[in-house]
N, CA, C and O atoms as a Maestro MAE file, in Angstrom:
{
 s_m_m2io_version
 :::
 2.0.0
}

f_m_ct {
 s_m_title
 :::
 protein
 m_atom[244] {
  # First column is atom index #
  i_m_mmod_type
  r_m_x_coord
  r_m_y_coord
  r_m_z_coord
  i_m_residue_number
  s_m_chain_name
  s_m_pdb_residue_name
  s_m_pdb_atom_name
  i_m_atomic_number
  :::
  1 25 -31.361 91.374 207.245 1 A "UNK " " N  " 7
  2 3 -30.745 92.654 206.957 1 A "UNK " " CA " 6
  3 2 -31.605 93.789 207.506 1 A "UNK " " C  " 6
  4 15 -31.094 94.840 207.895 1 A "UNK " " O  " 8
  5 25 -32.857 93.572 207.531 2 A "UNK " " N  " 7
  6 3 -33.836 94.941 208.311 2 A "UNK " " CA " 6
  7 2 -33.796 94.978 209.359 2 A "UNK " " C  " 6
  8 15 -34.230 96.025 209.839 2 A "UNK " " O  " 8
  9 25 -33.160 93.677 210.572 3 A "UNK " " N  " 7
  10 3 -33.276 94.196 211.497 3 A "UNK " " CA " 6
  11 2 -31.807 94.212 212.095 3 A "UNK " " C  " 6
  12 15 -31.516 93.971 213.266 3 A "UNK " " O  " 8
  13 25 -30.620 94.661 210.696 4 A "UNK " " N  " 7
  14 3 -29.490 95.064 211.828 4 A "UNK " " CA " 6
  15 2 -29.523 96.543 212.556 4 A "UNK " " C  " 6
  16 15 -29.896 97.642 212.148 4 A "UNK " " O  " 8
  17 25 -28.957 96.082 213.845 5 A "UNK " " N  " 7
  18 3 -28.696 97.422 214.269 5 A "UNK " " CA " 6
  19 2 -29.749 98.128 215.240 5 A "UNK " " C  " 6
  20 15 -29.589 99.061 216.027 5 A "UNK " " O  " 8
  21 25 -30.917 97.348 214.910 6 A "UNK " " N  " 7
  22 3 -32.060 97.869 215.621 6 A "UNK " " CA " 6
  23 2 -32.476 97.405 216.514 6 A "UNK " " C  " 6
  24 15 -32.091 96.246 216.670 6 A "UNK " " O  " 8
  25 25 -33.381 97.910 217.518 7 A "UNK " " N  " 7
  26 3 -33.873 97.447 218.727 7 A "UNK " " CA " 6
  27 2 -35.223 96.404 218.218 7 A "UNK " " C  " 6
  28 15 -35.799 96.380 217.131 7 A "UNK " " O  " 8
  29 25 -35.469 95.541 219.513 8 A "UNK " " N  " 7
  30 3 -36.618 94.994 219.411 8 A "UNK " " CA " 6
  31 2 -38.057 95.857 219.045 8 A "UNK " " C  " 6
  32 15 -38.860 95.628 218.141 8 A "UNK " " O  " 8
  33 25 -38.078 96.955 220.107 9 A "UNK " " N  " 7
  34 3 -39.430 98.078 220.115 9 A "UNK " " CA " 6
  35 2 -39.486 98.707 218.408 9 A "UNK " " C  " 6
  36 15 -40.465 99.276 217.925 9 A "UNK " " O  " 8
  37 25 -38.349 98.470 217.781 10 A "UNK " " N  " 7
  38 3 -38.581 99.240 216.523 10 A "UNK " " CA " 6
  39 2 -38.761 98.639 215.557 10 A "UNK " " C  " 6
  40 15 -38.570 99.203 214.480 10 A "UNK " " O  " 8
  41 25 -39.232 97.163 215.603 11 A "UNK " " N  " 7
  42 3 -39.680 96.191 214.612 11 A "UNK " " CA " 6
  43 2 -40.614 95.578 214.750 11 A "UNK " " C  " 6
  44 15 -40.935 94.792 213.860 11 A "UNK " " O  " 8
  45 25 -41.352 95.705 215.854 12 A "UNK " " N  " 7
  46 3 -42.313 95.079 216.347 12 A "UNK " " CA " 6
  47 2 -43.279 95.006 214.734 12 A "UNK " " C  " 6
  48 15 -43.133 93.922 214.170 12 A "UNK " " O  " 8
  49 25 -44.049 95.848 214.111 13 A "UNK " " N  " 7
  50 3 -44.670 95.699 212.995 13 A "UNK " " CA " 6
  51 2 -44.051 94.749 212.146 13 A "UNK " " C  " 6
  52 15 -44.720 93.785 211.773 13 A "UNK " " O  " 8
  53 25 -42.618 94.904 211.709 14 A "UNK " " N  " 7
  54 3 -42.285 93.662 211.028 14 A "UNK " " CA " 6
  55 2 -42.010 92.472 211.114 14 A "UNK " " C  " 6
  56 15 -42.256 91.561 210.324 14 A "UNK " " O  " 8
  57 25 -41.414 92.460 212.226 15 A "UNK " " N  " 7
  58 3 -41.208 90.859 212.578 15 A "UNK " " CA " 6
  59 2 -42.538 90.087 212.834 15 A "UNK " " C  " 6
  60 15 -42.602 89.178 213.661 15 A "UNK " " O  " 8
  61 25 -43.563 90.486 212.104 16 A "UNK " " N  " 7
  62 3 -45.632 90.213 211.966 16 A "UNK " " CA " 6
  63 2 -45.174 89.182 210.755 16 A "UNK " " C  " 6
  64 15 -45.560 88.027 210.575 16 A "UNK " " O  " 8
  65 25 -44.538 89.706 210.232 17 A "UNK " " N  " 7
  66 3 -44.990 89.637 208.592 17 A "UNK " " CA " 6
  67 2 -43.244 88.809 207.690 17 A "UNK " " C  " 6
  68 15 -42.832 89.020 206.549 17 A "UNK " " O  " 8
  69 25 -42.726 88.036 208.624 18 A "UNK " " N  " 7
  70 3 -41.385 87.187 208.584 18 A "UNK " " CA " 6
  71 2 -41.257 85.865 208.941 18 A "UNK " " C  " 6
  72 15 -41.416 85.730 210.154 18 A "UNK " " O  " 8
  73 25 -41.011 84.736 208.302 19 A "UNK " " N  " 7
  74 3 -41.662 83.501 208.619 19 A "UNK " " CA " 6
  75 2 -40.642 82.603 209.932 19 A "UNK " " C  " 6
  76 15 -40.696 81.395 210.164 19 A "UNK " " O  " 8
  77 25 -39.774 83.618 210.622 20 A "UNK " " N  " 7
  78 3 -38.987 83.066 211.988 20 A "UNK " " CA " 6
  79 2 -38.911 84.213 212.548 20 A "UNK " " C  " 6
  80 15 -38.939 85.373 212.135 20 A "UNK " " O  " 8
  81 25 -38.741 83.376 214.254 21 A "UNK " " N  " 7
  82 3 -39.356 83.967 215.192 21 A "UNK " " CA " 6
  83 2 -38.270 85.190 215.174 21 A "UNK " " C  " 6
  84 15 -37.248 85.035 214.505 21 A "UNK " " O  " 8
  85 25 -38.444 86.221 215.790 22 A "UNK " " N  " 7
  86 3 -37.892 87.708 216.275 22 A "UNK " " CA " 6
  87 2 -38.129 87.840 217.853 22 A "UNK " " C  " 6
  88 15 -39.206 88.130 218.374 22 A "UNK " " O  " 8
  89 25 -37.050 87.601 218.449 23 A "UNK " " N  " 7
  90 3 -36.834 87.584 220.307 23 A "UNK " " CA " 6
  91 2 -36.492 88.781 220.144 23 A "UNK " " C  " 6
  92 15 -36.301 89.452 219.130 23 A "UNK " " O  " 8
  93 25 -36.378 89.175 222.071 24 A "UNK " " N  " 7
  94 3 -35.962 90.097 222.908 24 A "UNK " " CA " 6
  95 2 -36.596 90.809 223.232 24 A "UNK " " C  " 6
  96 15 -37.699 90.951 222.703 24 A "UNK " " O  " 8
  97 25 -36.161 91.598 224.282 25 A "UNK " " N  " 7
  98 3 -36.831 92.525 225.207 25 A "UNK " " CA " 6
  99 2 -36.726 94.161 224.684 25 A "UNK " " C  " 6
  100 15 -35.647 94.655 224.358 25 A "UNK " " O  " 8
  101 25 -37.775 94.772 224.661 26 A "UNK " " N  " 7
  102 3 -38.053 96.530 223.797 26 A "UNK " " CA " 6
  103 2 -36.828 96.739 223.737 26 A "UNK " " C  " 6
  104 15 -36.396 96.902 222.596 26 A "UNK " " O  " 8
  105 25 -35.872 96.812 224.832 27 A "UNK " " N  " 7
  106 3 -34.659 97.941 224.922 27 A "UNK " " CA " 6
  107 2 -33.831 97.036 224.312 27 A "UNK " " C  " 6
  108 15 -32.810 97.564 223.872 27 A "UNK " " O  " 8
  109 25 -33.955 95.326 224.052 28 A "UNK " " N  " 7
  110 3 -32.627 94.581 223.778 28 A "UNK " " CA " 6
  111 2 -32.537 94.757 222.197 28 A "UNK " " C  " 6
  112 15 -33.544 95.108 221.583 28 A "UNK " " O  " 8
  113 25 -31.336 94.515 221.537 29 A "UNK " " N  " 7
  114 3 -30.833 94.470 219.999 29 A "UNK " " CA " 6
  115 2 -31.988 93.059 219.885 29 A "UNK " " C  " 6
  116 15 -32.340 92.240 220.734 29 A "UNK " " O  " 8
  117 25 -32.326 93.222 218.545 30 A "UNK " " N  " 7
  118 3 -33.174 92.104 217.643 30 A "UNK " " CA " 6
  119 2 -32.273 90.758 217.406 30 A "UNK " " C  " 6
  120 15 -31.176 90.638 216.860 30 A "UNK " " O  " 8
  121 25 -33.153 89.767 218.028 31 A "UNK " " N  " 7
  122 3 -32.516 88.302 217.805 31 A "UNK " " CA " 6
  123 2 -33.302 87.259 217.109 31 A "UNK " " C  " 6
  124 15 -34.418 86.867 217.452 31 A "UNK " " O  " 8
  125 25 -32.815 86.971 216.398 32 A "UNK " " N  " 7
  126 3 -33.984 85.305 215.670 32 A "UNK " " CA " 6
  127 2 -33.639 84.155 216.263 32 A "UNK " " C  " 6
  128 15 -32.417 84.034 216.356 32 A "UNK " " O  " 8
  129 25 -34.235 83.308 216.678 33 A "UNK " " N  " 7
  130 3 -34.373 82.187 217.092 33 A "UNK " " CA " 6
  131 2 -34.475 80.914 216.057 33 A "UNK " " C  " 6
  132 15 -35.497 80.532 215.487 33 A "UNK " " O  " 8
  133 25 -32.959 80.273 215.945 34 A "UNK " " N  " 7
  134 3 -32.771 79.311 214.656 34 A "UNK " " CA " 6
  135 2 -32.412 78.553 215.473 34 A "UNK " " C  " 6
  136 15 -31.535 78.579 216.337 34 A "UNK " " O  " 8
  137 25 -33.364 77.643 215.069 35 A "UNK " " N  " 7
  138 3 -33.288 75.427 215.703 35 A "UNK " " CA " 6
  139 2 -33.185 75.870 216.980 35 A "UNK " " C  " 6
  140 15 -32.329 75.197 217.554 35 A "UNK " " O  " 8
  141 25 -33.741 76.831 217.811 36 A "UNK " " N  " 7
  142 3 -33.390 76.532 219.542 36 A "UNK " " CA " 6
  143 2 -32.175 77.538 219.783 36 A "UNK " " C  " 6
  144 15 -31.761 77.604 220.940 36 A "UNK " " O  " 8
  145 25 -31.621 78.250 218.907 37 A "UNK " " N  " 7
  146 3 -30.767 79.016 219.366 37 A "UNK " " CA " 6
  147 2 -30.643 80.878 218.468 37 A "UNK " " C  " 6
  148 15 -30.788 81.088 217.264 37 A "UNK " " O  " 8
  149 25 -30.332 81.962 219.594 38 A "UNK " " N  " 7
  150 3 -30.774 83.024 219.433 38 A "UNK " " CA " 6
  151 2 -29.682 83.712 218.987 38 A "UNK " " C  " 6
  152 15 -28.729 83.870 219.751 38 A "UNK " " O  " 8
  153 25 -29.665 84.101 217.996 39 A "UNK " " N  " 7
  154 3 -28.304 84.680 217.015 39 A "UNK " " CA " 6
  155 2 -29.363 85.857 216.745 39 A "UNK " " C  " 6
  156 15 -30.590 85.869 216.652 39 A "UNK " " O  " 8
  157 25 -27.931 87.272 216.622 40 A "UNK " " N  " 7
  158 3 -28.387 88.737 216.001 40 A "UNK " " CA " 6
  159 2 -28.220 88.286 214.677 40 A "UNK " " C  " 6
  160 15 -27.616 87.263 214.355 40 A "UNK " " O  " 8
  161 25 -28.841 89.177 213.832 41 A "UNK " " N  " 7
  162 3 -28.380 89.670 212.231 41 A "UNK " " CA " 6
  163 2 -26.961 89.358 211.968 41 A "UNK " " C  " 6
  164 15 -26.594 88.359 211.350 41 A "UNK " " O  " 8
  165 25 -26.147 90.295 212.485 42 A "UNK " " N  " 7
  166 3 -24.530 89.989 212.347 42 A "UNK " " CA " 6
  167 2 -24.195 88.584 212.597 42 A "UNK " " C  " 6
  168 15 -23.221 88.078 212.039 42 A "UNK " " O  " 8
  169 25 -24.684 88.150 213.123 43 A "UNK " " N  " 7
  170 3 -23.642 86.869 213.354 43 A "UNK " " CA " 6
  171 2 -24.489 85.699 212.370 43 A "UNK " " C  " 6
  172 15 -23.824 84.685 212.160 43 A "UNK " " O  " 8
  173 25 -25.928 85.724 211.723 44 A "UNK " " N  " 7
  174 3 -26.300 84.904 210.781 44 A "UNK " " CA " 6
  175 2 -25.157 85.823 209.841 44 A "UNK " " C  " 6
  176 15 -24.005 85.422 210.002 44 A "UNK " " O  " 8
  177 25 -25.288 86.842 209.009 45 A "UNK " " N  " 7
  178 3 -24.852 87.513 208.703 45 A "UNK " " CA " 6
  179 2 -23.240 86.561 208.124 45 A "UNK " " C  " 6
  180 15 -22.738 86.201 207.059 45 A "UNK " " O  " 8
  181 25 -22.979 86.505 209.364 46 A "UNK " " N  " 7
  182 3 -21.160 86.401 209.401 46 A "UNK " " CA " 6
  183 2 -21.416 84.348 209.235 46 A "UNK " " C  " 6
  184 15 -20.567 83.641 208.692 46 A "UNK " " O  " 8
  185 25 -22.681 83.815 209.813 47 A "UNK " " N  " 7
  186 3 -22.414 82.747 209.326 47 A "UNK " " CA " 6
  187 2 -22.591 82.343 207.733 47 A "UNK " " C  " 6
  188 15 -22.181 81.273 207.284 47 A "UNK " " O  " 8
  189 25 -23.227 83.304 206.981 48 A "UNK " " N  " 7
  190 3 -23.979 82.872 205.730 48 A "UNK " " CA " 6
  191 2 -22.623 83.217 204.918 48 A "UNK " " C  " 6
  192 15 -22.391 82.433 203.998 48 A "UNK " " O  " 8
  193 25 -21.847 84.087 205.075 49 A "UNK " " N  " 7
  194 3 -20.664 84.651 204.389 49 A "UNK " " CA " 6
  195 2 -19.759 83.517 204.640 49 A "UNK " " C  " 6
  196 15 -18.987 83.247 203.720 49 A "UNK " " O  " 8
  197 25 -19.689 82.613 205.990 50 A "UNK " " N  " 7
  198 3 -18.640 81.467 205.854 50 A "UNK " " CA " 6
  199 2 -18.901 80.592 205.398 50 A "UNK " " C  " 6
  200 15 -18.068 79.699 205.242 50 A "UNK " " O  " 8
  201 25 -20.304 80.463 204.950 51 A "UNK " " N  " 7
  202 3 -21.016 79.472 204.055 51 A "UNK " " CA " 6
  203 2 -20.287 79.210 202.670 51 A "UNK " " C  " 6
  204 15 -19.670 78.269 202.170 51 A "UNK " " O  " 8
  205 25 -20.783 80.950 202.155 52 A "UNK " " N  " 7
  206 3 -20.482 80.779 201.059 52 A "UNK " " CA " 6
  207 2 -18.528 81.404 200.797 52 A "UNK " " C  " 6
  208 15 -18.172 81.794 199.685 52 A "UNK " " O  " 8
  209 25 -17.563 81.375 201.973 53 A "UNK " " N  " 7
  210 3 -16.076 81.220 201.577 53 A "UNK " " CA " 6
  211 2 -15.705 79.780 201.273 53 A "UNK " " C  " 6
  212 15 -14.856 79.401 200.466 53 A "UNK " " O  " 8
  213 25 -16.598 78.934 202.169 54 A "UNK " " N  " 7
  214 3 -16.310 77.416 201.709 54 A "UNK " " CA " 6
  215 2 -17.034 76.834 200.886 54 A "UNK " " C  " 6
  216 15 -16.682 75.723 200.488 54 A "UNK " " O  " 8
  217 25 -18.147 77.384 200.446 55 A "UNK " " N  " 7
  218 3 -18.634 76.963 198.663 55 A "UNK " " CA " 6
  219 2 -17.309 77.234 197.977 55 A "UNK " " C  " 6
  220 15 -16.494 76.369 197.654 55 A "UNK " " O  " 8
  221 25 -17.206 78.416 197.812 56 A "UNK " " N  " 7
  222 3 -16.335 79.246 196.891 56 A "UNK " " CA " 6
  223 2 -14.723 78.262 197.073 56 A "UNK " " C  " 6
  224 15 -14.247 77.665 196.107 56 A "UNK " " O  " 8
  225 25 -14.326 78.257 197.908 57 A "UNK " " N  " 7
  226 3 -12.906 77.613 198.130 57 A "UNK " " CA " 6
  227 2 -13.054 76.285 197.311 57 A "UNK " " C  " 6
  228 15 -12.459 76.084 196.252 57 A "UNK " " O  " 8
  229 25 -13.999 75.308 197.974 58 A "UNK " " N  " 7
  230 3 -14.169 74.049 197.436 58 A "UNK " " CA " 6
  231 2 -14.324 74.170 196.020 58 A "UNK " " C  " 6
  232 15 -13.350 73.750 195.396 58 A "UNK " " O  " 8
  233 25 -15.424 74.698 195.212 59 A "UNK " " N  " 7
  234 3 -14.981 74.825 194.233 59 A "UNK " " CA " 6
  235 2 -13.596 75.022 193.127 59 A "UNK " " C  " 6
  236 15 -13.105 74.480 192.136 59 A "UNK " " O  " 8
  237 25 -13.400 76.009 193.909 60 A "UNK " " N  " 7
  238 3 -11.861 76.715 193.268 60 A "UNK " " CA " 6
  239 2 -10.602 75.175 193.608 60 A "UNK " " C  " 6
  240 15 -9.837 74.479 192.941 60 A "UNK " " O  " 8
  241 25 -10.927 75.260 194.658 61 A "UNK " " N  " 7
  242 3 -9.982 74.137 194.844 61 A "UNK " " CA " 6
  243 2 -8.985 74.750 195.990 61 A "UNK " " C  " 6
  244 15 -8.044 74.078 196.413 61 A "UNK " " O  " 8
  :::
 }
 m_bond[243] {
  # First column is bond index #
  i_m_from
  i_m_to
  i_m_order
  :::
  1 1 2 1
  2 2 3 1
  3 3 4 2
  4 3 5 1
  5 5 6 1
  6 6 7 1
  7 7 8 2
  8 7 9 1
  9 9 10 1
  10 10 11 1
  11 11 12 2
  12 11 13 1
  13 13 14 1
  14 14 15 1
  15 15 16 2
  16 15 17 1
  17 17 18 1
  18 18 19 1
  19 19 20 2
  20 19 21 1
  21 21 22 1
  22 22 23 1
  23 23 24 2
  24 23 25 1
  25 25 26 1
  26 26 27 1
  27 27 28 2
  28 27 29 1
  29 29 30 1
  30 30 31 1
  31 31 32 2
  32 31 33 1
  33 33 34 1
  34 34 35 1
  35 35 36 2
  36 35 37 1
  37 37 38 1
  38 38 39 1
  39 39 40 2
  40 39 41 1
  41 41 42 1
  42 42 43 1
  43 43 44 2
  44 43 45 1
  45 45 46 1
  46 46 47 1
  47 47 48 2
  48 47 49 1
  49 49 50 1
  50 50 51 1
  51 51 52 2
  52 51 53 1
  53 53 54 1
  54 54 55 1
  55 55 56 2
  56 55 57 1
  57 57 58 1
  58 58 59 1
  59 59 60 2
  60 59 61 1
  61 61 62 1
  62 62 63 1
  63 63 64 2
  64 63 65 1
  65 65 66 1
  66 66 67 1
  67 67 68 2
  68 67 69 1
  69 69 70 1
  70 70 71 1
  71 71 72 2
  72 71 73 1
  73 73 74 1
  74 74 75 1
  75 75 76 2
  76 75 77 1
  77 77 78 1
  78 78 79 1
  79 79 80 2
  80 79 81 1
  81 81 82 1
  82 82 83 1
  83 83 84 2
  84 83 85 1
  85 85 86 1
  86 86 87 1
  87 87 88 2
  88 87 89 1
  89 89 90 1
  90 90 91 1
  91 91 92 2
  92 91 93 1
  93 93 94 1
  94 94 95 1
  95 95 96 2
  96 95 97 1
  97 97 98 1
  98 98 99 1
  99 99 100 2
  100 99 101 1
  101 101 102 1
  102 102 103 1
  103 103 104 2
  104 103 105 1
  105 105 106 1
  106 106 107 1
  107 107 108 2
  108 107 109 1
  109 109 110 1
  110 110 111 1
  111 111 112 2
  112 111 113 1
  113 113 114 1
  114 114 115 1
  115 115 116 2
  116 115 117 1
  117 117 118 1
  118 118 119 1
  119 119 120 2
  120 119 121 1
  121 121 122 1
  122 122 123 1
  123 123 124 2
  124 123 125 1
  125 125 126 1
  126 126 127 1
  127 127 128 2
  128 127 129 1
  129 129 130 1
  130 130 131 1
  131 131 132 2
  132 131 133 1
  133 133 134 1
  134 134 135 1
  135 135 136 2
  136 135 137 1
  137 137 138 1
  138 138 139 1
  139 139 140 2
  140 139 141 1
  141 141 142 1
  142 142 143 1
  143 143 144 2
  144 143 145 1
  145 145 146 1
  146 146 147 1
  147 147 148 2
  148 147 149 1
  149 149 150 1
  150 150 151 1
  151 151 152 2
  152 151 153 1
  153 153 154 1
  154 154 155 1
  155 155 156 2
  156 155 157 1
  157 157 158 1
  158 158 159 1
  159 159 160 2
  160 159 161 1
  161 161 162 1
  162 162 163 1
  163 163 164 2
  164 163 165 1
  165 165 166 1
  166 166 167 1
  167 167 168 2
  168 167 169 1
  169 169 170 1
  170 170 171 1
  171 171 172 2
  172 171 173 1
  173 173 174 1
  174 174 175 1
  175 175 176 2
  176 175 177 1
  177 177 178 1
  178 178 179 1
  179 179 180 2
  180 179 181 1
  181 181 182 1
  182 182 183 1
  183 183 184 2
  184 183 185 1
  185 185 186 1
  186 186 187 1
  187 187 188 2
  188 187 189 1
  189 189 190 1
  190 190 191 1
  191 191 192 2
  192 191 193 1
  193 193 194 1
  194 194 195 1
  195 195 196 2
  196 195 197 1
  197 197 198 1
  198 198 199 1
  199 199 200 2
  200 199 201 1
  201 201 202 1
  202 202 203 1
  203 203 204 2
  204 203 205 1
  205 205 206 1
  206 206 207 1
  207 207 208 2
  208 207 209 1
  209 209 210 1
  210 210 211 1
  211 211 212 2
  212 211 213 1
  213 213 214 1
  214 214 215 1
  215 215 216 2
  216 215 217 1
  217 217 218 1
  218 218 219 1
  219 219 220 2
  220 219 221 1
  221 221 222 1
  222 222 223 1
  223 223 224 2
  224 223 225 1
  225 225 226 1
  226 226 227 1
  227 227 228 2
  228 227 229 1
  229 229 230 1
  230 230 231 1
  231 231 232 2
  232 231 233 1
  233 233 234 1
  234 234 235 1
  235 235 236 2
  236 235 237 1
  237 237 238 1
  238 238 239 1
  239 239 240 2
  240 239 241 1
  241 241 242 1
  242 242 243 1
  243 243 244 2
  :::
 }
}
């Protein structure tokens, strides 16, 4: 969530102190690097929310 929206050059201090990696180039949007592959904020984001529509469904039924 801290690094939606933002550039690489403007996190550099935090992505120190976060236990996965933080890619890209100064001018590029902020990317993490999960199992080998480089997803923004939004799109973990949008995967963690389909996570939990299919907790939620399965449950419910």
């Amino acid at each position: 969530k801290r690094f939606m929206g933002r550039r690489h050059n403007e996190v550099q201090s935090e992505e120190k102190i976060v236990p996965y990696d933080v890619v890209g180039g100064d001018s590029d949007y902020v990317k993490v690097n999960v199992n080998g592959k480089e997803h923004t904020p939004p799109e973990i984001s949008a995967l963690v929310l389909r996570k939990l529509k299919d907790a939620a469904e399965s449950f419910l039924g």
